[in-house]
C-alpha positions as CSV (number, residue, x, y, z in Angstrom):
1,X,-31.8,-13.7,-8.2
2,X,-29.3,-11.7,-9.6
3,X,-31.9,-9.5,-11.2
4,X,-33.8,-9.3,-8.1
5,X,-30.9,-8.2,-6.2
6,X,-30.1,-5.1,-9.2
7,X,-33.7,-4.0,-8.9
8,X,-33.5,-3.8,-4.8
9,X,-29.8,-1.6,-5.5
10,X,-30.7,0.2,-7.9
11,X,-34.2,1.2,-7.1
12,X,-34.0,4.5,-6.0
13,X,-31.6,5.3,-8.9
14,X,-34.5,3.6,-11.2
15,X,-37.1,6.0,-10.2
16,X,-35.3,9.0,-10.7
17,X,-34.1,8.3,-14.2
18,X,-37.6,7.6,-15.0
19,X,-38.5,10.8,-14.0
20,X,-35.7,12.4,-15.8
21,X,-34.1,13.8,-12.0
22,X,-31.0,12.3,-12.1
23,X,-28.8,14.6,-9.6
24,X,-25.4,15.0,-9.6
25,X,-22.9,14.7,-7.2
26,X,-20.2,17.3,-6.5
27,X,-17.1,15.9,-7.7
28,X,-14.5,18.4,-7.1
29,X,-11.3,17.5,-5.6
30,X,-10.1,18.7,-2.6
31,X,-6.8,21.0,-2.5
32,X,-4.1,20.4,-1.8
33,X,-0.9,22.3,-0.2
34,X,1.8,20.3,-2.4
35,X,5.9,20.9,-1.6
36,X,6.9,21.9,-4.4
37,X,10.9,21.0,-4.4
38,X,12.8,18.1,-4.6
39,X,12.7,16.4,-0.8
40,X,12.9,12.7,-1.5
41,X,14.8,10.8,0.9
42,X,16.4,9.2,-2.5
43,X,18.3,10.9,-5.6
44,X,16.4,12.7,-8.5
45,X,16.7,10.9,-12.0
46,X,18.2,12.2,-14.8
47,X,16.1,9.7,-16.9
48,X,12.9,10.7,-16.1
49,X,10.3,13.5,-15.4
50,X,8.6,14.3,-12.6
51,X,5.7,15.7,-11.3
52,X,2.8,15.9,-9.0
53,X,-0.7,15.1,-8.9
54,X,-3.6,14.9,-7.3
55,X,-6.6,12.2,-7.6
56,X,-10.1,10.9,-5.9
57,X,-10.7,7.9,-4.0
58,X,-14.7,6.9,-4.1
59,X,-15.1,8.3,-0.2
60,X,-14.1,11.7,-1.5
61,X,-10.8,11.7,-0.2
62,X,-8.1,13.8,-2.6
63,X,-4.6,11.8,-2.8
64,X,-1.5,13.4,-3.9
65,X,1.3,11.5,-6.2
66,X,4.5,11.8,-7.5
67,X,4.5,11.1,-11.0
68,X,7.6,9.8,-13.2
69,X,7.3,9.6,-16.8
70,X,10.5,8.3,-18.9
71,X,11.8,11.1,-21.1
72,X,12.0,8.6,-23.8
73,X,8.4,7.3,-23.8
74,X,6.1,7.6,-26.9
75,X,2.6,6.4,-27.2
76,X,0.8,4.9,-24.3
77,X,2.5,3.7,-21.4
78,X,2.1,1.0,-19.6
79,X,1.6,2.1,-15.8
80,X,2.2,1.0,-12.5
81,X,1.2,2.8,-8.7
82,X,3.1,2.2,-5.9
83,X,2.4,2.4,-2.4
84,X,3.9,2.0,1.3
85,X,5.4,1.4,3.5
86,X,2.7,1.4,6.4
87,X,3.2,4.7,8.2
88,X,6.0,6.1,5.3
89,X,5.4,8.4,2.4
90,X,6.4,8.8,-1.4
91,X,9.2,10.7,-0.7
92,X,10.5,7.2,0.8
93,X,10.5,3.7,-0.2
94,X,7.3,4.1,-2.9
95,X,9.1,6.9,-4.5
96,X,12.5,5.1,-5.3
97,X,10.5,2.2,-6.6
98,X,7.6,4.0,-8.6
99,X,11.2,6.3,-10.2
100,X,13.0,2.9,-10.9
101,X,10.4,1.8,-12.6
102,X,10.1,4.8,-15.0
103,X,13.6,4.7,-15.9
104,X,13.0,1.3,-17.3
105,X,9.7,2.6,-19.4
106,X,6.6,2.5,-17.3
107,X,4.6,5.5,-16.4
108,X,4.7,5.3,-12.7
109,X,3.0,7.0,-9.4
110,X,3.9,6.7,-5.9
111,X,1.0,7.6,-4.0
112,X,0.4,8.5,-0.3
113,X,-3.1,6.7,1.0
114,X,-5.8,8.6,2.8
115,X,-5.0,10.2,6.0
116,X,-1.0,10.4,5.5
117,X,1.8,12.7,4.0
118,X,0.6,15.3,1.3
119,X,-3.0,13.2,0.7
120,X,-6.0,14.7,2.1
121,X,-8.4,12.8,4.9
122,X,-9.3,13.4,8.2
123,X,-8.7,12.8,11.3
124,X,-4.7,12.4,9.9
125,X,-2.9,9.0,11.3
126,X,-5.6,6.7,10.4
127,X,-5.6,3.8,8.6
128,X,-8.7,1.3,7.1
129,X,-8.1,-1.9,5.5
130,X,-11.4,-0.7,3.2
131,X,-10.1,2.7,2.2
132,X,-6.5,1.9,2.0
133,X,-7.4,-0.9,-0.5
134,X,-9.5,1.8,-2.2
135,X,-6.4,4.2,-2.7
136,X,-5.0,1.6,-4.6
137,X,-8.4,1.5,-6.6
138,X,-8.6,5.0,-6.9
139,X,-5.0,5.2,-8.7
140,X,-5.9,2.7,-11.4
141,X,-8.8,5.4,-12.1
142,X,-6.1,7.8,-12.9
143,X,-4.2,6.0,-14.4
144,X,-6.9,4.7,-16.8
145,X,-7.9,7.9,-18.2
146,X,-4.7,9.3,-18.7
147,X,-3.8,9.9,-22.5
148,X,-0.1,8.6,-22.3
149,X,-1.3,5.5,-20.2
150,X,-2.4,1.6,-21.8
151,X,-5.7,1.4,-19.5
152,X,-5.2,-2.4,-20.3
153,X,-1.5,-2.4,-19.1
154,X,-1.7,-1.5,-15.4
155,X,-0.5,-2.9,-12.9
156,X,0.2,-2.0,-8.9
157,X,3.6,-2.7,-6.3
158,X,2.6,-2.6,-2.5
159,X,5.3,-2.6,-0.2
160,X,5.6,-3.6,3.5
161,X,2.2,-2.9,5.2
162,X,0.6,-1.7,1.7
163,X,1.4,-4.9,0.3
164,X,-1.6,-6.8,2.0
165,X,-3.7,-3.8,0.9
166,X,-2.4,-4.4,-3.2
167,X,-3.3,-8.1,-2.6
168,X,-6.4,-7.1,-1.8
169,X,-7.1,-4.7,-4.2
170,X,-5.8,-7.3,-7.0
171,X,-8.9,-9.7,-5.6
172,X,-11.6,-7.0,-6.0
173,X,-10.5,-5.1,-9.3
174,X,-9.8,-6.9,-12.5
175,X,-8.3,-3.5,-14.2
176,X,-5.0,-4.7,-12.4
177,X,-3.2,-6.7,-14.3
178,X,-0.1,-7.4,-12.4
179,X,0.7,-7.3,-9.0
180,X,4.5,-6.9,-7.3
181,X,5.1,-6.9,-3.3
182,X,7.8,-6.1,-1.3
183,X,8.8,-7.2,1.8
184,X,4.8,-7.4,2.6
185,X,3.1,-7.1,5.7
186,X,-0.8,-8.4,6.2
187,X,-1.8,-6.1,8.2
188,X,-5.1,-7.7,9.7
189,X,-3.1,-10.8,10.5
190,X,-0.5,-9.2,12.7
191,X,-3.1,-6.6,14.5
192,X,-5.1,-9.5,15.5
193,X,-2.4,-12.4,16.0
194,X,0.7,-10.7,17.3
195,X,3.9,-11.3,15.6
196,X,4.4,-15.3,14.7
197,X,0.9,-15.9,16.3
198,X,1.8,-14.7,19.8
199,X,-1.4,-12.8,20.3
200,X,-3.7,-15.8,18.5
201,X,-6.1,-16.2,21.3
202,X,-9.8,-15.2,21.9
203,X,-8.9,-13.4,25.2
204,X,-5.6,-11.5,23.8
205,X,-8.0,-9.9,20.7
206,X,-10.4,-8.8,23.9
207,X,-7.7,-7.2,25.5
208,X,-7.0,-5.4,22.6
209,X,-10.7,-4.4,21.7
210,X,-11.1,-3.6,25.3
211,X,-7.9,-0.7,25.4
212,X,-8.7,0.3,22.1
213,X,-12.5,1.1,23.1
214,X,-11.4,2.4,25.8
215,X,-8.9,5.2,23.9
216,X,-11.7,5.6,21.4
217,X,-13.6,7.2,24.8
218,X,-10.6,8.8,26.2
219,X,-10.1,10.7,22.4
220,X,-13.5,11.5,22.1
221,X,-13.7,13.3,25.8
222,X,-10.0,15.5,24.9
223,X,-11.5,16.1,21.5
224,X,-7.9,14.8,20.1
225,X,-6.1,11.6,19.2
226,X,-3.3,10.3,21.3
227,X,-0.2,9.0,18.8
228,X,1.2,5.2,19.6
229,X,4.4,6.9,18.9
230,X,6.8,6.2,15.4
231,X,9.7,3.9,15.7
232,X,11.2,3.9,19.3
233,X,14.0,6.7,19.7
234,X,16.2,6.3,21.7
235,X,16.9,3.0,20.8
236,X,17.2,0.4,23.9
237,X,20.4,-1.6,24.0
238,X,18.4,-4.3,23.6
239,X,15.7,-3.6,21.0
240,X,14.7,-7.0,19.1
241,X,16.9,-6.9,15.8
242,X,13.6,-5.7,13.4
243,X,13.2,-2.5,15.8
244,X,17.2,-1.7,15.1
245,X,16.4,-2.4,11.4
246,X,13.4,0.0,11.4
247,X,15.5,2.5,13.2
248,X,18.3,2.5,10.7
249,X,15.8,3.5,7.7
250,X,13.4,5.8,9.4
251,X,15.3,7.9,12.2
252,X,18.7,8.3,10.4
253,X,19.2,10.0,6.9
254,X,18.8,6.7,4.8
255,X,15.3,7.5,5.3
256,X,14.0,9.7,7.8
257,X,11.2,12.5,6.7
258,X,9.3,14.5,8.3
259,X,6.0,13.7,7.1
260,X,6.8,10.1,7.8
261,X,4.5,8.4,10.6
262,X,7.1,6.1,11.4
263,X,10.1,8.9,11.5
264,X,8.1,11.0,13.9
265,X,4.8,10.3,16.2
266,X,3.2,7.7,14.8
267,X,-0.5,6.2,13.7
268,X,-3.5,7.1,16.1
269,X,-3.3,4.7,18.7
270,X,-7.1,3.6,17.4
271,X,-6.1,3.8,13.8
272,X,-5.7,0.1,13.3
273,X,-8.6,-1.1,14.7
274,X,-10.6,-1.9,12.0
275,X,-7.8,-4.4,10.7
276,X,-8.9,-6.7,14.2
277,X,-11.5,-8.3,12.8
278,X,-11.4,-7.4,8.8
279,X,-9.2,-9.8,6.8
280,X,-7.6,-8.3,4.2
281,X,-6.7,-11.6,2.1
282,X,-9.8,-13.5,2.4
283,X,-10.4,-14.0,-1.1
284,X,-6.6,-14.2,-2.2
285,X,-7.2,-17.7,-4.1
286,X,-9.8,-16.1,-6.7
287,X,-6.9,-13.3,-7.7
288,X,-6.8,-14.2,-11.3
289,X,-3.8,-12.3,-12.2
290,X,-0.5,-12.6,-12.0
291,X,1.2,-11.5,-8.8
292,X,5.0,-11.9,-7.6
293,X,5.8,-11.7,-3.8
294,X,9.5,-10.5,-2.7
295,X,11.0,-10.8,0.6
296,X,14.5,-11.0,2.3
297,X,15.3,-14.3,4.0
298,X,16.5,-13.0,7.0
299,X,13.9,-10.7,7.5
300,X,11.1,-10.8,10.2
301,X,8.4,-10.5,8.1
302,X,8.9,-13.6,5.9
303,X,6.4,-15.4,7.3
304,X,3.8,-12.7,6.0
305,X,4.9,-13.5,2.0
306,X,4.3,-16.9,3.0
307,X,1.2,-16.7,4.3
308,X,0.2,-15.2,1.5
309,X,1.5,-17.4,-1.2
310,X,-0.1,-20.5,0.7
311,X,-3.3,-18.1,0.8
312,X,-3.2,-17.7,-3.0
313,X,-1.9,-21.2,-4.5
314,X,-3.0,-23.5,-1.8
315,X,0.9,-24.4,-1.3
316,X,2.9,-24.0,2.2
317,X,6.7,-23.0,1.2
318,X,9.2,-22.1,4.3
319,X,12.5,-20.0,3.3
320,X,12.7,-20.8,-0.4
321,X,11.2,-19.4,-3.6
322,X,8.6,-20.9,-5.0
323,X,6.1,-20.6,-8.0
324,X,2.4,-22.0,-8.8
325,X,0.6,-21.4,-12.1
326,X,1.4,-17.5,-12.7
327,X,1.7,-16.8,-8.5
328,X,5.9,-16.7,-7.5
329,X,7.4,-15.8,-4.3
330,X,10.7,-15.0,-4.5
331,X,13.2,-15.1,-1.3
332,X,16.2,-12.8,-1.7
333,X,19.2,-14.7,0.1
334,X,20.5,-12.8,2.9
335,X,18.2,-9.7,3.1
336,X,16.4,-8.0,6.1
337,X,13.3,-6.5,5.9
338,X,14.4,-2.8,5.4
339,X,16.8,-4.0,2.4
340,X,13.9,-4.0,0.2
341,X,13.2,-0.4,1.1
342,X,16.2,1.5,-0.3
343,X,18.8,-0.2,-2.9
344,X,21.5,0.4,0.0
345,X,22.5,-3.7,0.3
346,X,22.1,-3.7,-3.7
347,X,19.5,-6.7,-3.1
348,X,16.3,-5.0,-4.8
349,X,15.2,-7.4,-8.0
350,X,14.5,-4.9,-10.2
351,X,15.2,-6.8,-13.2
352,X,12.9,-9.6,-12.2
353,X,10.6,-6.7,-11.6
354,X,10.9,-5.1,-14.8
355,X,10.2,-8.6,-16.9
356,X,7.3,-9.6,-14.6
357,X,5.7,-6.2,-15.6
358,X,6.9,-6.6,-19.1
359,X,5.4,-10.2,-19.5
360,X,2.4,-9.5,-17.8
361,X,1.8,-6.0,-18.7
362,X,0.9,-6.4,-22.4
């Protein structure tokens, strides 16, 4: 059957190689308009260099990188690429991780995904549980072929929203070795349940495919997007506690930018949509590799972490760390959700981070 199914795929292909026709495909990247200085929302290292860089995701799309590369680093490297927060940009949260991470001896990149920050894609604001899992494919790619690089040591850290895409992209692609999240958010689950399952109904996902098909006809008639608007500013007096959290990292100067989604207008108001009815940890159990999930105790988003440990091992943990066979969750006492995004409460891991990579990665 197997066979059958190659012959059916590949026919086309078949026929032209037999005739000697293969064609090639244009393969040129994009350019890009890259800032050129130093505007992180964090600290250049002394420790490490930096640079940008540009690769290609399979739908064509160019993605631009900040790489950091230890100045003490000989031979090849084992690599890791970083990604999120949903709506942020390297210059944020990725960045201080994917620089951290060099300056304890991995060849690092913090990439923005498709449609967002200094990356190509268009329409800009929009976000696909397909694609975005393929921008984490996409930097293995680069990172494989690079001369300073291990292509067997590589391994990924998604944070926040891109930590249900890194999940996924463990599952589908063996070249990862070793997977870290951070305060992780699955992305499908909360589009199409509501926080804590508060939207979990047949009818309450209709509503929502209704008003989103209804935008969809409303964008297509102005011949623009409308924006659901970054995190709320002004703040209301009484804002749940994770919207004042949010606030204090994206519109102050912890870690407000200005090519940040979340610090400014926001995603398309359409741009989620596909995360309704794709699941983005479906096949979580058959992740052979080793993969660590971090998350604050105190922050809204544990649940997520959870969910996907329980996804993963098969075992249901509430508010305490937990490890089965080489899967661990790990519950920081006392953190929020935005602690893991800067090292401003001091409550980032790093040194558990560093040894998982070092005992996986080699």
């Amino acid at each position: 059957m197997k066979n059958l199914i190659l012959t059916a795929v590949f026919a086309c292909g078949l026929l032209s190689s037999c005739n000697n026709q293969i064609k090639t495909e244009n393969t040129m990247e994009q350019t890009l308009t890259l800032t050129q200085e130093w505007d992180k929302t964090f600290a250049k290292s002394e420790k490490v260099s930096h640079k940008k860089v540009t690769f290609r995701n399979r739908y064509g799309i160019t993605l631009a990188a900040d790489m950091y590369t230890p100045l003490t680093a000989n031979g090849k490297l084992p690599a890791i690429a970083v990604s999120g927060p949903f709506g942020a940009v390297k210059e944020q949260t990725s960045g201080i991780y994917a620089q951290t991470m060099a300056e304890r001896g991995f060849l690092t990149i913090a990439f923005d995904p498709s449609f967002t920050g200094e990356s190509g894609g268009e329409p800009r604001r929009m976000a696909s549980p397909d694609i975005n899992t393929e921008d984490f494919l996409a930097a293995v790619d680069f990172l494989s072929v690079q001369d300073n690089v291990d292509p067997e040591k590589i391994g990924i850290i998604g944070i926040c929203g891109w930590g249900g895409m890194a999940i996924n992209a463990a599952a589908i692609d063996p070249r990862i070795k070793a997977t870290v999240t951070s305060t992780m958010y699955d992305m499908s689950k909360v589009t199409a349940e509501g926080y804590f399952g508060s939207e979990d109904t047949p009818a309450q996902r209709m509503a929502k495919r209704r008003d989103i098909a209804a935008q969809r006809t409303e964008d297509y008639r102005s011949g623009s997007y409308k924006r659901a608007g970054g995190v709320v500013d002004p703040l209301p007096e009484d804002a749940p506690f994770f919207v004042k959290d949010y606030y204090d990292y994206y519109k102050t100067p912890r870690g407000y930018h200005k090519r940040s989604g979340n610090s400014n207008d926001g995603w398309n108001v359409i741009g989620c949509q596909s995360f309704l009815n794709q699941k983005l940890l479906c096949y979580a159990s058959e992740i052979e590799s080793p993969v660590l999930l971090i998350h604050g105790e105190k922050a809204h988003s544990r649940y997520f972490s959870e969910y996907a440990f329980a996804q993963m091992t098969g075992k249901q943990v509430e508010n305490q760390s937990a490890k089965e066979g080489n899967k661990e969750l790990l519950i920081i006492p006392g953190a929020v959700h935005t602690d893991l995004y800067d090292n401003k409460a001091g409550v980032i891991p790093y040194d558990k981070i560093e040894a998982f990579f070092i005992e996986n990665l080699k």
